[in-house]
N, C-alpha and C positions, 0 to 999 in steps of 0.2 A: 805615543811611542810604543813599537811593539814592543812585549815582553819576551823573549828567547828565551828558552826550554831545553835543556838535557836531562832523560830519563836513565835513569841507571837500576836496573831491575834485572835478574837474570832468567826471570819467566817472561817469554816472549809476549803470553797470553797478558800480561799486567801490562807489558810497556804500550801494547796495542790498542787495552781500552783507554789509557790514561793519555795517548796521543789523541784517539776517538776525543775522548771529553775534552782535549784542551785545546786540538784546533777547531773546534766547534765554537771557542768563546772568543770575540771580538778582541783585538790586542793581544793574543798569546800565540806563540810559533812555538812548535817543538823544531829544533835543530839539530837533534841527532840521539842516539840511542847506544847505550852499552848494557854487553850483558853480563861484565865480570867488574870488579873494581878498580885493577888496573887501568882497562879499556877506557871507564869512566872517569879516572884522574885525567890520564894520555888527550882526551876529548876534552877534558872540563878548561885545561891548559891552553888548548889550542884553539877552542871555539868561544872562550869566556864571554858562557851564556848568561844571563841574569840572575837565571835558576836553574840548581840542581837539584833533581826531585831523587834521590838516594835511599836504594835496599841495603837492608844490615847485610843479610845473611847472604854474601853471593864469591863465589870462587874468583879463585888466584888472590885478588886481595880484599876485607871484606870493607861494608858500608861505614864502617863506624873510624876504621884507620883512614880509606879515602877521605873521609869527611874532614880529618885530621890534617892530612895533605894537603887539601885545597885552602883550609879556612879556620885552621887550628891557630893555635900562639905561636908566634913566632914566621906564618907566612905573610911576606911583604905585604901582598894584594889579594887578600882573602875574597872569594867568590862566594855568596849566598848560595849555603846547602839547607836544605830541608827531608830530613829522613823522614821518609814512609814504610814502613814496617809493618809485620803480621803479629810481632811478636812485643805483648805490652809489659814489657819488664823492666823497672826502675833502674836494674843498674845498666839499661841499653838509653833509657830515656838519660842519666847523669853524664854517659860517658860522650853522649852523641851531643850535648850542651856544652859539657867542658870542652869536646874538639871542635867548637864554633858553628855550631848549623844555629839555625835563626828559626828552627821550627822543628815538632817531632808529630805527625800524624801518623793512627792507622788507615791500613785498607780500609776498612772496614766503615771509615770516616763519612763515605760517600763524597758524589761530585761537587757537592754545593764550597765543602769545606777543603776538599782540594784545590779547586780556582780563587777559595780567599787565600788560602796559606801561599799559593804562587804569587797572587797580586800581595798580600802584606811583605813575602817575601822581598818582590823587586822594588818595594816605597822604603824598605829598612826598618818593617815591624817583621812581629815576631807571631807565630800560631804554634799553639800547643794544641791539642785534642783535650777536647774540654773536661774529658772524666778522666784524663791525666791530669793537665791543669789542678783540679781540683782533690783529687788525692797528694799532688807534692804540697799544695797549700795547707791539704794536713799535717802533713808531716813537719813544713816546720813550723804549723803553731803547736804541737804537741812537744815542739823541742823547747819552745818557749825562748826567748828572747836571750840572746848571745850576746860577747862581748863588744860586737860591734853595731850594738842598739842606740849609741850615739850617733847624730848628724854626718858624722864623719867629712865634719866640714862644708855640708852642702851649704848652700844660702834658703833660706825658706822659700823662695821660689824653687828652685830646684830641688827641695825635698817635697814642693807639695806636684812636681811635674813627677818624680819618683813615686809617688803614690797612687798618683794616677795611672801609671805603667806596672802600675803593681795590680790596679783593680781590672787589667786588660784593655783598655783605651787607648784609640791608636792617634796617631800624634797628629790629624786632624780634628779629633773627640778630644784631643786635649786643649789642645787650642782652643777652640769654641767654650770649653768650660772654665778656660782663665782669662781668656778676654785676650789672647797674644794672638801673633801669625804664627804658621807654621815653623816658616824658616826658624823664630826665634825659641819653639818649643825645640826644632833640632839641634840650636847651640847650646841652649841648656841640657839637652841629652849629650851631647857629647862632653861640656864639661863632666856632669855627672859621672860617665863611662873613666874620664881620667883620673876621675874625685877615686873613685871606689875601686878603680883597675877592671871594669867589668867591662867584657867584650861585647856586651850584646842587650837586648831590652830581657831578654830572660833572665841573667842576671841580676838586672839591677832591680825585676819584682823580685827575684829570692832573696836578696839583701833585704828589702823594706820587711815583706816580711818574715825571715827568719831576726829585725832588729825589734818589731813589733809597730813600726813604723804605720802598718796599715792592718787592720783588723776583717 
């Protein structure tokens, strides 16, 4: 199955090479292009592409509210956003999770890690850029274990499928390391998402480890 692509960038020059690099890879279409926020809500509504590849920083309305629109709490049929940005600042990385994108990379990330974060994107994982990644993973072990470091009710299988989503394993690597199919790592993801109220596999690694769950 093709994967469908909307770029939402308001530098011509970005959406140009990032269509270059994606219709280049076997399985990926870009289907349309915006250059303001709005444009790319209006688009993302109409064309509900697979993926939304989403700039913060662009006029009329910005990446981070679109993102909210398409795929925040509260929208019925949330569409996989993944914001791409120049700018690597935690509270664009917090705000751009809490309103539901399923991934935060830079520019800067290069080609290889923008065609995983589109393909993890359209299977339902999740890409962080890995020296973000690995800075919020300090942060919450320096907060140190929270009041919600209890199970929170999972079953031990699904706290040990949460930990694994916590060490970034995507839910075929989880599979294979438990011994299940996919399909059945997905139901236990989704229980989990209901267990904890968490929208998304980013989530449910800040839970483990902000509970201490995963080290």
């Amino acid at each position: 199955m093709t994967i469908r692509v909307l770029l939402a960038d308001d530098q011509e020059m970005v959406r140009t090479g990032f269509r270059y690099m994606l219709d280049a890879e076997d399985g990926i279409e870009v289907v349309g292009e915006a250059g303001d926020g709005l444009t790319a809500v209006r688009l993302a509504r109409e064309l509900r592409p697979d993926v939304t590849l989403m700039d913060i920083r662009m006029p009329g309305l910005d990446g981070l509210e679109a993102t909210r629109r398409l795929a925040g709490p509260g929208v019925a049929d949330p569409l996989r956003v993944v914001v791409v940005t120049t700018f690597d600042l935690d509270e664009y990385v917090h705000a751009a999770l809490a309103g539901g994108a399923v991934g935060f990379l830079l520019k800067d990330a290069g080609p290889a890690l923008l065609i995983e974060a589109v393909r993890a994107a359209a299977r339902g994982d999740a890409m962080v850029s890995p020296r973000i990644t690995v800075r919020l993973l300090r942060h919450f072990a320096a907060a140190g274990p929270r009041p919600e470091a209890d199970a929170a009710g999972l079953t031990e299988r699904e706290l040990e499928i949460a930990r694994a989503v916590a060490r970034g394993l995507t839910n075929t690597e989880v599979a294979a390391e438990l011994y299940v199919t996919v399909s059945t790592v997905k139901t236990h993801l989704a229980s989990i998402q209901n267990k904890l109220g968490a929208r998304n596999r980013v989530e449910i690694a800040a839970w483990a480890h902000r509970g201490g769950h995963v080290s």
